[in-house]
N, C-alpha and C positions, 0 to 999 in steps of 0.2 A: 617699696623697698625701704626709704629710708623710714616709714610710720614703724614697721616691722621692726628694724634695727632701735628705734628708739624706746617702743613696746620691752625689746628685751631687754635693754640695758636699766630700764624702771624695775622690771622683775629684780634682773641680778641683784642691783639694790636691794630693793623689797627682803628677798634672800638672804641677803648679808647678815644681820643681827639675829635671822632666825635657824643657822648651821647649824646644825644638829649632829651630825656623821662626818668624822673624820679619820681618816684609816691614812695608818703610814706601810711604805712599802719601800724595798731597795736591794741596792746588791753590792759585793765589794770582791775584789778581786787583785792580784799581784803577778805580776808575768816574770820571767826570765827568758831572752831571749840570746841566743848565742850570735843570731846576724852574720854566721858563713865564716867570712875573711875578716869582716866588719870587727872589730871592737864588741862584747858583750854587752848589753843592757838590759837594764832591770824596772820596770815600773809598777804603778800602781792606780788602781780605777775604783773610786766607791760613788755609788748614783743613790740617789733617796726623791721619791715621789710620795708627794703629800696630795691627797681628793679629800674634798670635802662636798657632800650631798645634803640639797634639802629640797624634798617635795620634787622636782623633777629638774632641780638646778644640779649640773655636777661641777664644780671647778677643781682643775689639775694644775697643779706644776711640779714640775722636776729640775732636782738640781746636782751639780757635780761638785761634792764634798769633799775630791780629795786631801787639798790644804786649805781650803775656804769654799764657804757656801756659794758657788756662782749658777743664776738661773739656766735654764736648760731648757726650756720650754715652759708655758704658761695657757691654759687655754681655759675657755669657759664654755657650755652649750647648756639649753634647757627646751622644754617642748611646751607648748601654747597650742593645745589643741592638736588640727592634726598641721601642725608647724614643728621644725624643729631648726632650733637657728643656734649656730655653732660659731665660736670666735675664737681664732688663733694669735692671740696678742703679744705674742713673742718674738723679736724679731731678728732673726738667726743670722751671725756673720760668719759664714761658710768659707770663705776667701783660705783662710789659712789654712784651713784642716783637709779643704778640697784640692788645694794644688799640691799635696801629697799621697794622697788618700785613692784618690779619681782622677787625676790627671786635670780639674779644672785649676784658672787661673785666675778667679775673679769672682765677689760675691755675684750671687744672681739678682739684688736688689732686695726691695722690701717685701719680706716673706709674712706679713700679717695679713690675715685677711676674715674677711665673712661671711658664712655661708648660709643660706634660708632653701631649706628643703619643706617638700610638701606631698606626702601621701596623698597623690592620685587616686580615685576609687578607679582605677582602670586596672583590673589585676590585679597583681603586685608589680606596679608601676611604681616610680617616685620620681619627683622632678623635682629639683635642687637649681638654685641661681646663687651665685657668689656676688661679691662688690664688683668685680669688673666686668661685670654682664654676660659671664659663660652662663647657658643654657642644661643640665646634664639630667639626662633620661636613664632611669636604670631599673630593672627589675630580672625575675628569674622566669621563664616561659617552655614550661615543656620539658624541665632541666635544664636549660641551657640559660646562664647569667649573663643579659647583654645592659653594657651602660653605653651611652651614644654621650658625649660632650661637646656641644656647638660652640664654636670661638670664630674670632674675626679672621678669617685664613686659613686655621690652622682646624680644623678639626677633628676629633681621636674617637675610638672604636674599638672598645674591651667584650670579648666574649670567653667565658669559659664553661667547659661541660665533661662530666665521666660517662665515657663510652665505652662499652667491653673490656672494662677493668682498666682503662686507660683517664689521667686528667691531661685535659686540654686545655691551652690558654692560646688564643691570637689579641695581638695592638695592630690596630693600625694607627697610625699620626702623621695627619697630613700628606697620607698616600705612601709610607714607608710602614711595611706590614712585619712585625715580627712572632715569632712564636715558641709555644715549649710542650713536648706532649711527655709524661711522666708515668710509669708505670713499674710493678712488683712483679719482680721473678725469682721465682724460689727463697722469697724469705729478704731477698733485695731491692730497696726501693731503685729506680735508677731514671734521671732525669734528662734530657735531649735539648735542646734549645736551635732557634735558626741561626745564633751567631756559635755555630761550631764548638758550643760550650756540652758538657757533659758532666752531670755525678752520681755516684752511687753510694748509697750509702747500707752498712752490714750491722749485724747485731740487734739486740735488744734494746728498747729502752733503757735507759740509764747507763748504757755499755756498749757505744758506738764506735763505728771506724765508716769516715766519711772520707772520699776520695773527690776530687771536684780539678775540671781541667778546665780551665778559662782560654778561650782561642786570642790569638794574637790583634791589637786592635791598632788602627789607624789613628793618624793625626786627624785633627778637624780644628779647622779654626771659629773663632767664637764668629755669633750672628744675633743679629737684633733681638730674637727670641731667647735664644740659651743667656747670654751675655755670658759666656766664657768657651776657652780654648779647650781641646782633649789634646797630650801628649800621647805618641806612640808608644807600645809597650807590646813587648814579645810572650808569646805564649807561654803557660806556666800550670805546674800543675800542683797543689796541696794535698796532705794526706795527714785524718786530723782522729787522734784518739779520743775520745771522753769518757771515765768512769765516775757515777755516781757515788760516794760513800755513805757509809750509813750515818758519821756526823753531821750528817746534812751537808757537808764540803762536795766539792766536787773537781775534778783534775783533769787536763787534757794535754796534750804533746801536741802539735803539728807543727809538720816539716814543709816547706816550700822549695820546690824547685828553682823558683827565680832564681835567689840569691843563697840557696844551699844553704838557709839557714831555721835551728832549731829551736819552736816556742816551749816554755813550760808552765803552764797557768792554774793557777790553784783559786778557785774560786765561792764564793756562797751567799744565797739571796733569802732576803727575809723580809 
């Protein structure tokens, strides 16, 4: 593992003086939101992602532009044969954005890490190990896409598959199984979940109406694993417009039931 890790960080190097391909990318956006009873507020979101490609090195970062450039992520990966070893060297402080956002209450720790997969000739198998010694098997067999991830305790279990016009997704983690079966009637897509969650969404491309009902969620408090709390929160339901325009802009409304209150977002990516 660590030869592997040091193999790629020589590459990266290697790499570096010889970037070739640079492609910039991003989006920018401004809301008005009415907030119900709340006070009105108004903000503003602009994100720019810069990749730079050489030979089979990619490096990414992204960043949040709105009044200064602050990083957003940062990642490198390249492939060595049939090796593909992926670095997430960014290390995210969630704490603030989560205890509003998701109900957590605390960073989850240090969210860098490293990952060495390796194209099994067994099918379309792959077997991927990370720095903290997870083990994760995944390929696609018969249509059906199963990843298996071995951990000290805790181990997870993703399968998903389209059956009779229907997609299927099941987790299990750690012996708590959840799922979501999603399918098209008459022109609507409409999606089910086992936490009494449901959406539909109508229209065309570029000219949507997305309806989405989130069921009502329990407290939990934080555990050595999570390291943070969930706050309770009452069920709630969104109903969200978007039209594409042909200035390349693009515009949406959504309304929330929570807090009865009205978004209005004008948005455009380039």
């Amino acid at each position: 593992m660590k030869k592997l890790i040091a193999l790629f960080a020589t590459t990266a190097v290697a790499s570096g003086s010889a970037m070739g391909a640079i492609a910039l990318s991003g989006s920018a956006s401004v809301s008005y939101d009415d907030n119900g009873s709340s006070p009105s507020a108004t903000s503003y979101d602009a994100d720019m992602t810069i990749t730079g490609t050489a030979g089979s090195t990619t490096f990414t970062s992204t960043m949040d532009i709105d009044a200064a450039a602050t990083v957003t992520g940062t990642s490198l990966a390249t492939t060595i044969g049939p090796i593909t070893v992926a670095a997430d060297m960014f290390n995210e402080d969630d704490s603030a954005t989560n205890s509003t956002t998701g109900g957590l209450t605390s960073d989850s720790g240090d969210n860098r890490s490293v990952t060495v997969s390796l194209d099994a000739p067994v099918g379309d198998a792959t077997i991927g190990l990370d720095d903290t010694g997870n083990v994760t098997v995944s390929g696609t067999f018969s249509g059906v896409t199963v990843s298996h991830t071995m951990q000290d305790g805790t181990d997870t279990t993703t399968g998903s598959a389209s059956i009779a016009g229907m997609d299927i997704t099941l987790s299990n983690d750690a012996g708590s199984t959840s799922w979501t079966i999603g399918t098209t009637v008459a022109g609507t897509a409409v999606t089910v979940g086992s936490d009494k969650s449901i959406s539909a969404t109508f229209g065309v491309t570029g000219n949507t109406v997305v309806v989405t009902h989130t069921a009502e969620r329990a407290s939990s408090s934080s555990t050595t694993s999570t390291k943070h709390s969930t706050a309770q929160k009452d069920a709630y339901t969104t109903i969200a417009v978007s039209r594409d325009l042909t200035s390349g802009a693009a515009l949406s409304a959504t309304y929330n039931t929570f807090d009865s209150s009205l978004t209005l977002k004008a948005s455009v990516a380039f």
